[in-house]
C-alpha positions as CSV (number, residue, x, y, z in Angstrom):
1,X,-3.7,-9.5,-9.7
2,X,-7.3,-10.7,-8.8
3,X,-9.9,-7.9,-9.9
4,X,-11.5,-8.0,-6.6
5,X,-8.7,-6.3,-4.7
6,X,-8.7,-3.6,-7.5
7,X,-12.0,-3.0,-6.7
8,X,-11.8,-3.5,-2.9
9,X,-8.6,-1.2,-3.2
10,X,-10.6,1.6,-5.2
11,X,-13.5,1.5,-2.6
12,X,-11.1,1.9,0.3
13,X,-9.0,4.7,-1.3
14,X,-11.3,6.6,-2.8
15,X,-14.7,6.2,-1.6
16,X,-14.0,5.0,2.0
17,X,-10.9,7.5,2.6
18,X,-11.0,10.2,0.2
19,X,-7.4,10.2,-0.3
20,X,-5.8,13.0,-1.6
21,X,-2.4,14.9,-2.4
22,X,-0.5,15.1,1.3
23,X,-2.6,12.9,3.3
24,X,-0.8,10.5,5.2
25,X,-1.9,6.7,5.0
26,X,-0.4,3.6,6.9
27,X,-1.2,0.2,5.3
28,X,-0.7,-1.9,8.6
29,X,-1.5,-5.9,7.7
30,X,-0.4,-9.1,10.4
31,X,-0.2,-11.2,7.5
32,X,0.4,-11.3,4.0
33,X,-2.8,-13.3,3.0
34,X,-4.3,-10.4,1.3
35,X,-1.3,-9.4,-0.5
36,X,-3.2,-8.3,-3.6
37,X,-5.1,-5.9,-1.9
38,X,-2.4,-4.4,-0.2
39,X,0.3,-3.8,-2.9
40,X,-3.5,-1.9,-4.4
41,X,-4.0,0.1,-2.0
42,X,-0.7,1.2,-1.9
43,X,-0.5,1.6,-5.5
44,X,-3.7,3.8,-5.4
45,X,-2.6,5.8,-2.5
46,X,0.9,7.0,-4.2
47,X,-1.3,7.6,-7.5
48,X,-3.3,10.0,-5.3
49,X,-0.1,11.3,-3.8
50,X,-0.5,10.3,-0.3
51,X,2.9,9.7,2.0
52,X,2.5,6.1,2.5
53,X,3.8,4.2,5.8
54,X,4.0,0.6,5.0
55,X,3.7,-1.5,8.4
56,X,4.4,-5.1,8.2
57,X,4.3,-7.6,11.0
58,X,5.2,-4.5,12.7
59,X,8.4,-3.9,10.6
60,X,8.0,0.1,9.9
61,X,9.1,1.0,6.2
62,X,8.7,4.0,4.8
63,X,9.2,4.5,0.8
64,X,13.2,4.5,0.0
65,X,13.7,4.2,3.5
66,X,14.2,0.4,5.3
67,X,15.9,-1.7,7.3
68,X,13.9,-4.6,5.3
69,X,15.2,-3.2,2.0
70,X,14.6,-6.1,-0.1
71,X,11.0,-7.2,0.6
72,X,9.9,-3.4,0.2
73,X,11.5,-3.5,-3.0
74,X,10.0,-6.2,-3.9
75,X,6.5,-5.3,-2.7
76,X,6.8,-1.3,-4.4
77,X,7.9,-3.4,-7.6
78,X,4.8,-5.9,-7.6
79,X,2.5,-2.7,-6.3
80,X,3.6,-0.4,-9.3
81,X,2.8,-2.6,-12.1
């Protein structure tokens, strides 16, 4: 994981955003070219105990829920770590 998209992450979350218990976040991205910063901010967001919506070249996926089931495994597995 590059340190800078920690960082990034951690400046988005919770400076930029505030995020707290029950807020509800989407992590939209066209592209998977910053892929570091998004499995952070999504890691960062369920630490804080936001409901995260995950939408990927517009594929919808919410947490245990998806019609893409293996990439959002995949992506919550890499993001948890």
């Amino acid at each position: 994981m590059d340190p800078r998209a920690t960082k990034l992450a951690q400046v988005l979350i919770d400076h930029s955003l505030k995020v707290q218990k029950g807020d509800k976040v989407v992590i939209a991205a066209s592209d998977f070219t910053a892929m570091d910063l998004l499995q952070e901010a999504h890691r960062l967001a369920v630490e804080r105990g936001a409901i995260v919506e995950l939408d990927f070249l517009r594929l919808q996926m919410h947490r245990g829920r998806s019609d893409a089931g293996a990439f959002l495994r995949t992506f919550l597995q890499k993001a948890s770590t």
